[in-house]
C-alpha positions, 0 to 999 in steps of 0.5 A: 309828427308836427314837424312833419305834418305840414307835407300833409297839407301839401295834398315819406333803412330807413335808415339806421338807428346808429345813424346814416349819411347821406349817400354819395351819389356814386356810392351808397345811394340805395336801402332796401326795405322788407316789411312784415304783416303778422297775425296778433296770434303769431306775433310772438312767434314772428319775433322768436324766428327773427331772433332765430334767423339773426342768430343764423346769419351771426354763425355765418358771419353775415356782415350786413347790418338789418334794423327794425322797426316796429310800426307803432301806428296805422297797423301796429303787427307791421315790421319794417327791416331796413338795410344801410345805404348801399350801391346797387352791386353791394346786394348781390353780394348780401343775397349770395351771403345770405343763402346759407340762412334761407332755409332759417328764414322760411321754417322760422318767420315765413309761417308766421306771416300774412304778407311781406313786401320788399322794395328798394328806396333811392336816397335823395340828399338834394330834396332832403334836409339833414344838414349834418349829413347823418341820419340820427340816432333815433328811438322814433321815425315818422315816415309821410308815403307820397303817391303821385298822379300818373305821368311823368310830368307829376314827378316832374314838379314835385321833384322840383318843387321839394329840391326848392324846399330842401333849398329854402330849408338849408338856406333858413337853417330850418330847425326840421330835418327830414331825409326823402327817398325815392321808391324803386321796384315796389310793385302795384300800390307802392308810394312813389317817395318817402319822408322819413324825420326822426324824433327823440321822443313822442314829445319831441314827435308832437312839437309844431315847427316854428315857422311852419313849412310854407311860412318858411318857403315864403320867407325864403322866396316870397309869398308869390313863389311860395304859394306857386310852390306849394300848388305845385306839389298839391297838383301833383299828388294822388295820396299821402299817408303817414306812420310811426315806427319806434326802432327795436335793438331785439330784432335789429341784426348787426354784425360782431364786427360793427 
């Protein structure tokens, strides 16, 4: 998304269609993601054990809700299944209300699978920009992955240099909104932070932001400190990578009660 391209030049669950809101730091601050990579042959089998499985945690009353995404770019046999915001006590609860549909899950997804990942992603308001404190509803979300050089001092800056954008965005009411997490327990070659922006359609994904993202900081805190900003960041990154996920209703699982 154009709205978002410009981090790229810098060198992204999550989140519900129905909307999330920003977490309380004291409260809901964590989503977990699992993401799916299936064989073309077995695609349509995945998807008919996903529905098997959603319909499993139903009976049980499973009250947690699941949304899906479907990777539409970079390897488009990827599912991504993202929790709502939550405190960390809260998946305890969900593992233990889940149990009675794990022999479901694994006679009727798990054969269909190449590979699964699962991590934890720790919202970040303070280097976000959603000013109405929701995430909104959206058929399309682009999720930017950065990776960082190792050591702490990387983290460093490009923890305080996105804080200053996310600044710099609410003080112009910057027309982008975008919400960054931070990725925990991801295991070798997970991304260190993760943007995702959502889009009403792939026109709307395509449409460059006016200014752009560095022209904004620079009217905000000057050319000078802008560009210290923006190498900042550069300085800081290992790798960026970007996709396109659109939300699936099919294989969303959300409980009667919500």
């Amino acid at each position: 998304m154009n709205s978002t391209t410009p981090w790229l030049v810098l060198s992204f669950a999550l989140l519900c269609a129905t909307g999330v809101q920003a977490a309380d730091t004291n409260t809901s601050t964590i989503v977990r993601d699992y993401t799916d990579i299936v064989a073309p042959a077995d695609q349509q089998a995945y998807e008919a054990g996903v529905k098997n499985f959603n319909q499993c945690l139903h009976q049980h009353g499973f009250k947690y809700t699941w949304t899906a995404w479907l990777h539409e770019t970079g390897d488009t046999y990827t599912y991504s299944y993202t929790s709502e915001p939550l405190p960390w006590e809260s998946f305890d609860a969900m593992d233990a209300a889940g149990k009675a549909c794990d022999q479901a899950l694994r006679a009727a997804i798990n054969p269909h699978l190449k590979s699964e990942t699962s991590t934890f992603i720790e919202m970040m308001p303070d280097l976000s920009h959603m000013p109405s404190g929701m995430m909104p509803a959206s058929p399309l979300i682009e999720v930017t992955l950065f990776t960082l050089k190792p050591g702490h001092e990387p983290a460093e800056a490009f923890t305080a240099a996105t804080k200053k954008i996310a600044a710099a965005a609410a003080k112009s009411n910057w027309p982008v909104n975008y919400m960054i997490g931070r990725v925990r327990e991801g295991g070798d070659g997970a991304p260190d932070f993760i943007l995702v922006a959502p889009a009403k359609s792939w026109a709307d994904l395509g449409k460059d932001p006016d200014p752009d993202v560095w022209k904004m900081v620079e009217n905000v805190y000057g050319k000078e400190s802008g560009q210290a900003i923006r190498k900042s960041i550069n300085d800081a990154l290992q790798n960026v990578s970007q996709h396109v996920d659109s939300y699936s209703a099919d294989l969303t699982y959300t409980s009667a009660g919500k």
